[in-house]
C-alpha positions in Angstrom: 0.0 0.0 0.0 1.1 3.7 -0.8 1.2 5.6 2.1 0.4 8.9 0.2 -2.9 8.0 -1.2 -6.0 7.7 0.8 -7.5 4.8 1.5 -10.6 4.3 -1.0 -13.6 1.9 -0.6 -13.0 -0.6 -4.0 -14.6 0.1 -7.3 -18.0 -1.9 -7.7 -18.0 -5.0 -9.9 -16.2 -4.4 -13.3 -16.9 -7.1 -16.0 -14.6 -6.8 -19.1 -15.8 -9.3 -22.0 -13.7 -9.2 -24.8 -15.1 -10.1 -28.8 -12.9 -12.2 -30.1 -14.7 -12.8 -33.6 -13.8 -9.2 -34.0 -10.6 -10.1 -34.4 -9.9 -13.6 -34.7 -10.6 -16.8 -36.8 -14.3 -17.8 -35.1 -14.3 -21.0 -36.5 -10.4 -21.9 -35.8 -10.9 -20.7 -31.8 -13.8 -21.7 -30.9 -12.9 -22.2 -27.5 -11.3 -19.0 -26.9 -15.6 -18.1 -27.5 -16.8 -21.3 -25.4 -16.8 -19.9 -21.9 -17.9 -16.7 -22.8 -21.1 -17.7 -23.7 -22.9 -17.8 -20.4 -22.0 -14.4 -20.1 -23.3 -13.7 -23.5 -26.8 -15.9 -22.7 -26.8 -13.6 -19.6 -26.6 -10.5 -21.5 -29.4 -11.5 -23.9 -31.5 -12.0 -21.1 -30.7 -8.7 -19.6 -31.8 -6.8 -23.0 -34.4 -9.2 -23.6 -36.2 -7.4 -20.5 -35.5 -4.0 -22.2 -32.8 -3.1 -19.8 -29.6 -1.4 -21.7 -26.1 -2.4 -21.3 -23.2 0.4 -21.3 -22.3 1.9 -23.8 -25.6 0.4 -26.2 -26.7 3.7 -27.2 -23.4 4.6 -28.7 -23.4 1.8 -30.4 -27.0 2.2 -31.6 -26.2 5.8 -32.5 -23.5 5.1 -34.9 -24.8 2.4 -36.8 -27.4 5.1 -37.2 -25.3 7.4 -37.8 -23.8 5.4 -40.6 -26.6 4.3 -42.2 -28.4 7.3 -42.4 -25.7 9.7 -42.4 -25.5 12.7 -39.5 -27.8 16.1 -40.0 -25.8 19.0 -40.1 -27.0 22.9 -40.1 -26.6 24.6 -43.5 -24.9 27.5 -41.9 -22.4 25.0 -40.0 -22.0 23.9 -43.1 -21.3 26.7 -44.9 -18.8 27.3 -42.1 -16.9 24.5 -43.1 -16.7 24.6 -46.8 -15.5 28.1 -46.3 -12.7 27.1 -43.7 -12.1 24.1 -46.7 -11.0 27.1 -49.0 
């Protein structure tokens, strides 16, 4: 312990699940997936009732956001084309 720092009451639960079929071969490790899926079961369940995870909405928003592009002012946008000049 660092006598410096005050003493703290510890952080609430933190659960870090990482998306491997993102970036690797889903087929060739499937058993990096295989114990996840509990987790992933649970987390269905969870949204299935409607509650939201963390950081949903962003997610939401930018698949939005890229599907149906983002609305901009036409004076902002003026703004910028004549900063582009």
């Amino acid at each position: 312990m660092i006598p410096d720092l005050p003493l703290c009451q510890p952080p609430g639960e933190t659960i870090v699940v990482p998306a491997p079929e993102q970036s690797l071969a889903e087929e060739t490790l499937g058993f990096v997936l295989e114990p996840f899926q509990p987790l992933r079961e649970q987390f269905a369940a969870i949204t299935g009732q409607g509650a939201r995870l963390p950081s949903q909405r962003r997610y939401e928003a930018r698949a939005r956001s890229l599907a149906e592009g983002v609305a901009v002012p036409r004076a902002l946008y003026a703004e910028i084309l004549a900063l582009a000049e």
